[in-house]
N, C-alpha and C positions, 0 to 999 in steps of 0.2 A: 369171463373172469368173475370171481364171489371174492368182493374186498369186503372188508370191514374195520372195524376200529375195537381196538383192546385196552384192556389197564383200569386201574380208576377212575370213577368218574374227574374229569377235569382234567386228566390226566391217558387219555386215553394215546396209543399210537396206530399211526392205518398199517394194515395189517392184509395179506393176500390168501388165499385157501389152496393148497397144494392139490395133486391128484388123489393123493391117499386121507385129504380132508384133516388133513394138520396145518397150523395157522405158520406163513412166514410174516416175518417183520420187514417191512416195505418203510421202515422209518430212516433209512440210509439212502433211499432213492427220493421219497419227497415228504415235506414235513409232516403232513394228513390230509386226510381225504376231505379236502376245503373243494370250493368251488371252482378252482385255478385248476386241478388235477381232475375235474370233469369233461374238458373237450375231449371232444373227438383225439385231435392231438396225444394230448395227454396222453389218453386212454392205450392210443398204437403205442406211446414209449413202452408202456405197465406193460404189455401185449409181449412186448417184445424180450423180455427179460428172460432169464432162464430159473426160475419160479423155486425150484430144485437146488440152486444155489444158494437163494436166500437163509439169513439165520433162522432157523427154528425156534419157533417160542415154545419154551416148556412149558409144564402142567398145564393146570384147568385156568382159566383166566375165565373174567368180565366178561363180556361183550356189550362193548358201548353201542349209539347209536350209529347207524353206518356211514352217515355224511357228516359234514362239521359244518360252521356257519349258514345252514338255511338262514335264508332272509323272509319266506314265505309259506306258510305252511295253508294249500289249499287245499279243500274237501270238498267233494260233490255228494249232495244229498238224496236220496229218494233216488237213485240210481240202478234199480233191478226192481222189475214188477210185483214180484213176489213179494218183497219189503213193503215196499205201500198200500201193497192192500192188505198185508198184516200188519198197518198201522192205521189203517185208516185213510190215506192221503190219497190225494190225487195224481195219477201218475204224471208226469211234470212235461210240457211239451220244451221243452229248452232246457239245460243243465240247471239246477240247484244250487247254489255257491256259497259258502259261509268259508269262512276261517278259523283256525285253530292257532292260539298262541304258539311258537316256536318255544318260550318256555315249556310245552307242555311232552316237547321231547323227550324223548328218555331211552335207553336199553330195551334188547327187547324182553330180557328176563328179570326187569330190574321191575319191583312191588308197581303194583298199581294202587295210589292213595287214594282213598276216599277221604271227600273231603269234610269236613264239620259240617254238621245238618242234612248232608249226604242220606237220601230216601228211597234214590233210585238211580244207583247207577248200573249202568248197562256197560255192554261190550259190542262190537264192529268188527267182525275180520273186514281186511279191505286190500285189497291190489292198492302198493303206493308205485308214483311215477318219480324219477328222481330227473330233472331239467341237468340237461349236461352243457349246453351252447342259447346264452341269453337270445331269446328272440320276440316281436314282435307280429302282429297280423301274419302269422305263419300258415300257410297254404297248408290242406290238410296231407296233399300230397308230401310235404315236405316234413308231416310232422313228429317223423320220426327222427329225421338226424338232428333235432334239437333233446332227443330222449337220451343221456347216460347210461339209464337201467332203469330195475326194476326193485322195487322191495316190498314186505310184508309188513302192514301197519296195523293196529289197533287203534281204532280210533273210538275209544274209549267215551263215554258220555253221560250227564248226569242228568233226566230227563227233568225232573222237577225244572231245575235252573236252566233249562233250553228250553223249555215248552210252557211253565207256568209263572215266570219270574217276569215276564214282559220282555221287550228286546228282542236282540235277533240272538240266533244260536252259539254266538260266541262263548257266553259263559258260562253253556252245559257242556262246553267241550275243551275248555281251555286248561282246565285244573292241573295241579302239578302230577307229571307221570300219565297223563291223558292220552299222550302219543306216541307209546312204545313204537321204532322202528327197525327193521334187518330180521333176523342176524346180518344179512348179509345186502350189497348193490350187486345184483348181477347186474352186468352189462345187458345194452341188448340184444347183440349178435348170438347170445346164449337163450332168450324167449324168440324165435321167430313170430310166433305168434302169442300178444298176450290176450287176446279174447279165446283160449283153448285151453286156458289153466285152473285146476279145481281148487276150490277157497272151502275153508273148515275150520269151525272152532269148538271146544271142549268146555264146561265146568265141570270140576270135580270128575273128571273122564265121563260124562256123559255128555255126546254129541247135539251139539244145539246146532250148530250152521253149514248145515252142508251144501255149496253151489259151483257154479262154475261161472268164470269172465264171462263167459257166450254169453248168458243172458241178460249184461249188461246195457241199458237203454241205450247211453253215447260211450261208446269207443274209444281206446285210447286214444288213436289219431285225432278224433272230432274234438274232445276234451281238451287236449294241447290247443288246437287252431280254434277252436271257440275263444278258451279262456285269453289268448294271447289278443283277442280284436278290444279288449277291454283294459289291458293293462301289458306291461312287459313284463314276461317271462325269464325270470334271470338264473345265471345258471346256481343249481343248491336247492333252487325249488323245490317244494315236495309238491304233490297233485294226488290226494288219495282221493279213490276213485269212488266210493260208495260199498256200501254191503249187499246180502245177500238175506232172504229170511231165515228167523230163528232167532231175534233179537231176543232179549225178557222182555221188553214193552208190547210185542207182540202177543206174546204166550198168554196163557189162559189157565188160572189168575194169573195177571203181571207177575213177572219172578227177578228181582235184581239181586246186584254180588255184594256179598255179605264178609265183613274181614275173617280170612284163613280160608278162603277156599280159595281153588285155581286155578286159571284160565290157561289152556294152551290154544293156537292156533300155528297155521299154516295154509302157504299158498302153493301150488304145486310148482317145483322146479328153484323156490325161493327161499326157503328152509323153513321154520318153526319157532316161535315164542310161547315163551312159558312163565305166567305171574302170578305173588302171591296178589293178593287183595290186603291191605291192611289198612287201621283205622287214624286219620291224622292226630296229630296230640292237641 
């Protein structure tokens, strides 16, 4: 399934993707796509509907972000080879971990702010993990039936304030609209494999990031069952999983997003976002 959430911000209802890729309203079956409507469970009712029935939502709508209530929004850093050595870093023998404000949520075609004093912000395609079933020291065997799906993140970053402000990376990645996510949750019975899907991103239609999951360091499965031996994994979770080279901090000269140009990305099988850049007041 490819659920998602519509309407105005604050106001968003979840919403389902038909076979002909027009949006039904799932807002008669359950209130929104909260963390309650991610088990396993859940997910066989949604399954089971007859999708076709559903009301159709007219015209062009929003698209909000595609889960509701995260409680955690994780990021693993330095996560594909090619990244770190076009930045420099050392390739990392254990996962990376920093956080990303839940504030920093947003749509995935909703502006990306840059924020005041903003020098250098950059952009992330990233494979996001959305946690369906709260879990603990999760076996890696196991750690897929704690996975809901799958979504398409930008995890967006403002290097100055991550790398030269002191601190840890929080607050080059927190900013408001930092976390574009979706369009869409596919389930996972729909990615059989997500170490086989190609990751891309745009400015201004010219291709900066072209890679694929394969070459990511730890795996979805390992990622899950690592991160869970340190903390409980509840379900609403985000887990974006790291990028791929072609960042601007990479490039040569350093190149960052400047207000009115426009980023599209996508992951394969996951859909596509599309943002202006604009300037905070």
């Amino acid at each position: 399934m490819r659920l998602l959430r519509y309407g105005p911000k604050g106001l968003e209802k979840p919403g389902i993707i038909d076979r002909h890729g027009a949006i039904r309203d799932l807002s008669g079956v359950i209130r929104d796509l909260t963390p309650s409507a991610l088990s396993d469970g859940a997910l066989a009712q949604l399954r089971s509907l007859d999708v076709e029935s559903l009301p159709l939502v007219p015209g062009k709508q929003r698209v909000g972000p595609c889960v509701a209530g995260t409680g955690m929004f994780h990021a693993i850093g330095l996560n594909y080879r090619d990244h770190a050595a076009e930045t420099g870093a050392r390739v990392p023998t254990e996962p990376m971990l920093f956080t990303k404000s839940v504030h920093a949520i947003c749509g995935p075609n909703d502006d990306v702010i840059r924020p005041r004093g903003s020098t250098k912000l950059d952009w992330e395609a990233e494979l996001g993990i959305v946690i369906g079933t709260t879990g603990k020291y999760i076996a890696e065997a196991n750690a897929f039936e704690h996975v809901a799906g799958y979504c398409v993140v930008n995890d967006v970053s403002e290097r100055e304030f991550q790398k030269d402000r002191e601190g840890q990376f929080v607050k080059g990645k927190s900013g408001d609209h930092f976390g574009p996510i979706g369009p869409w949750l596919v389930t996972r019975d729909e990615v059989p494999d997500p170490q086989k899907l190609r990751i891309w991103l745009e400015v201004d239609g010219e291709r900066r990031q072209n890679g694929t999951t394969a070459d990511m360091i730890f795996g979805v499965r390992f990622l899950v069952s690592y991160l869970s031996r340190f903390m409980t994994l509840h379900a609403g979770d985000i887990i974006t999983t790291g990028t791929p080279a072609g960042v601007g901090q990479g490039m040569t000269p350093e190149t960052y997003l400047q207000p009115g140009q426009r980023i599209r990305l996508g992951v394969e099988g996951l859909g596509e976002q599309s943002q202006l850049v604009v300037q905070d007041a």
